[in-house]
C-alpha positions as CSV (number, residue, x, y, z in Angstrom):
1,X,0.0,0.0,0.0
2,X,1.1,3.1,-1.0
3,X,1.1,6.0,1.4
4,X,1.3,9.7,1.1
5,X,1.6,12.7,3.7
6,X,1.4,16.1,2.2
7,X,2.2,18.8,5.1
8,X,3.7,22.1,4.7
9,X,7.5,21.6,6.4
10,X,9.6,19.8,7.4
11,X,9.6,18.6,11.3
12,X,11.3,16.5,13.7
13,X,8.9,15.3,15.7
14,X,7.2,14.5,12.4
15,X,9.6,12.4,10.5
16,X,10.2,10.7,13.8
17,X,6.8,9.6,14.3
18,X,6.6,8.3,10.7
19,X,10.0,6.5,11.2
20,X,8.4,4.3,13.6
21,X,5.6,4.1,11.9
22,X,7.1,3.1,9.0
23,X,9.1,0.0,11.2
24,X,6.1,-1.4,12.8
25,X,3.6,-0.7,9.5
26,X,6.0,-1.9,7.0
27,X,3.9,0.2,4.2
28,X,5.5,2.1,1.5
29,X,5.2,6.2,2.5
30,X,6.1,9.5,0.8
31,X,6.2,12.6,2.2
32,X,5.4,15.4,0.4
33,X,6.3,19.5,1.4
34,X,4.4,22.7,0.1
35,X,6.5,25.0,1.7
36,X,9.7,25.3,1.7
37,X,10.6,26.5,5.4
38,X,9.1,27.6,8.8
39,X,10.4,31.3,9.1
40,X,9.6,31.2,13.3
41,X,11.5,27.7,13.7
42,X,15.4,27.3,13.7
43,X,15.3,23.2,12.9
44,X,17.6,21.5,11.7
45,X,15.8,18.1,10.0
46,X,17.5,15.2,8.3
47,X,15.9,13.8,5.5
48,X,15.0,10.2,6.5
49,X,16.4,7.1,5.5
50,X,13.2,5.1,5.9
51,X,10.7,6.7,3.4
52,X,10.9,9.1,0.5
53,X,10.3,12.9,0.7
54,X,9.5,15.7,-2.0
55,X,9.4,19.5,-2.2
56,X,6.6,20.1,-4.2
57,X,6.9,23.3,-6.8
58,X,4.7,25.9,-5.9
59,X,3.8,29.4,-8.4
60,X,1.9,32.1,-8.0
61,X,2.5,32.9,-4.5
62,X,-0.3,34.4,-2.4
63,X,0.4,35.5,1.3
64,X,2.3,32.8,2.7
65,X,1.1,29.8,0.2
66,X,1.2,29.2,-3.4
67,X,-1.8,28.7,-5.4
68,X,-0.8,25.9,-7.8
69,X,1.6,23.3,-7.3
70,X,3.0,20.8,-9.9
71,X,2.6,17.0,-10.1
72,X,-0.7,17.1,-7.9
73,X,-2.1,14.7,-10.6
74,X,0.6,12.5,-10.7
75,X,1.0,12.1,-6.8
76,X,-2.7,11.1,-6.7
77,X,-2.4,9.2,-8.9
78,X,0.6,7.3,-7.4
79,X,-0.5,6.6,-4.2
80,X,-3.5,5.2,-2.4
81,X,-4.6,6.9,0.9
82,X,-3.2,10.2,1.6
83,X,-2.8,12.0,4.8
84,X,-3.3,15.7,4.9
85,X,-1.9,18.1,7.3
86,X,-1.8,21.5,6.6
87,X,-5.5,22.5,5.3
88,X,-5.3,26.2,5.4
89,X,-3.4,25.8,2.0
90,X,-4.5,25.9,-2.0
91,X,-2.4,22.5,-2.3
92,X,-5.4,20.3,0.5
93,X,-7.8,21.6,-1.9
94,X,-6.2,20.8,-4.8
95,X,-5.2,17.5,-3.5
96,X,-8.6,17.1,-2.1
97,X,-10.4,17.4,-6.1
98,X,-8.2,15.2,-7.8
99,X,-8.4,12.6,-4.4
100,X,-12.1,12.7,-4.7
101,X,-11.9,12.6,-8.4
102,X,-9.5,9.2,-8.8
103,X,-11.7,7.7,-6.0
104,X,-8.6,7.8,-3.3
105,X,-9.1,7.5,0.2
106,X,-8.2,11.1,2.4
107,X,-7.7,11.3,6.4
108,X,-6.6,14.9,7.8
109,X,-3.7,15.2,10.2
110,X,-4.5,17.3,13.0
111,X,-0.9,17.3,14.6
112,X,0.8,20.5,16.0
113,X,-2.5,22.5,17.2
114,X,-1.3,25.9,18.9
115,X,-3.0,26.2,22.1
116,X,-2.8,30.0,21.5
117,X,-4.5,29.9,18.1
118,X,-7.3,27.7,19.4
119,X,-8.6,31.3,21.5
């Protein structure tokens, strides 16, 4: 089974959570970034040696997200349930059309809630 995470950054407590995961699941993930980097974080993240990540390209940039992003189709297409984290972006809704249109299966992520944005 294929496996995708689309998210917005890169994090360590992420890509240590999917490492395990990955170990004790034994399913074949990708992880796949809309952003590029989290200006208020200084991390330091190593790419991980237990399942595949991608930068996605984003263009026409709008606030602090870009409106299209390239290979949507294709990842869809690629993979067969997809986690998404990260829905205040274009890309969930874009990923979201062409999920519902292949017939894919969708669960959101609701990891990394600010307490002070919940008020």
């Amino acid at each position: 089974m294929k496996v995708a995470f689309i998210t917005y950054s890169m994090a360590p407590y992420r890509t240590k959570q999917f490492e395990e995961i990955v170990k004790i699941n034994h399913f074949d993930l990708s992880v796949y970034y809309i952003g590029r980097s989290v200006k208020t974080r200084d991390w330091k993240v190593e790419n991980s040696k237990l399942f595949k990540e991608y930068h996605l390209t984003g263009y026409f940039k709008l606030g602090n997200h870009y409106l299209l992003y390239k290979d949507v189709k294709r990842v869809v297409l690629e993979n067969d349930i997809f986690l998404l984290g990260g829905y205040n972006s274009t890309a969930m809704f874009i990923f979201l059309f062409y999920i519902k249109k292949y017939h894919k299966k969708a669960i959101f992520v609701m990891d990394g809630i600010s307490p002070k944005k919940l008020a």
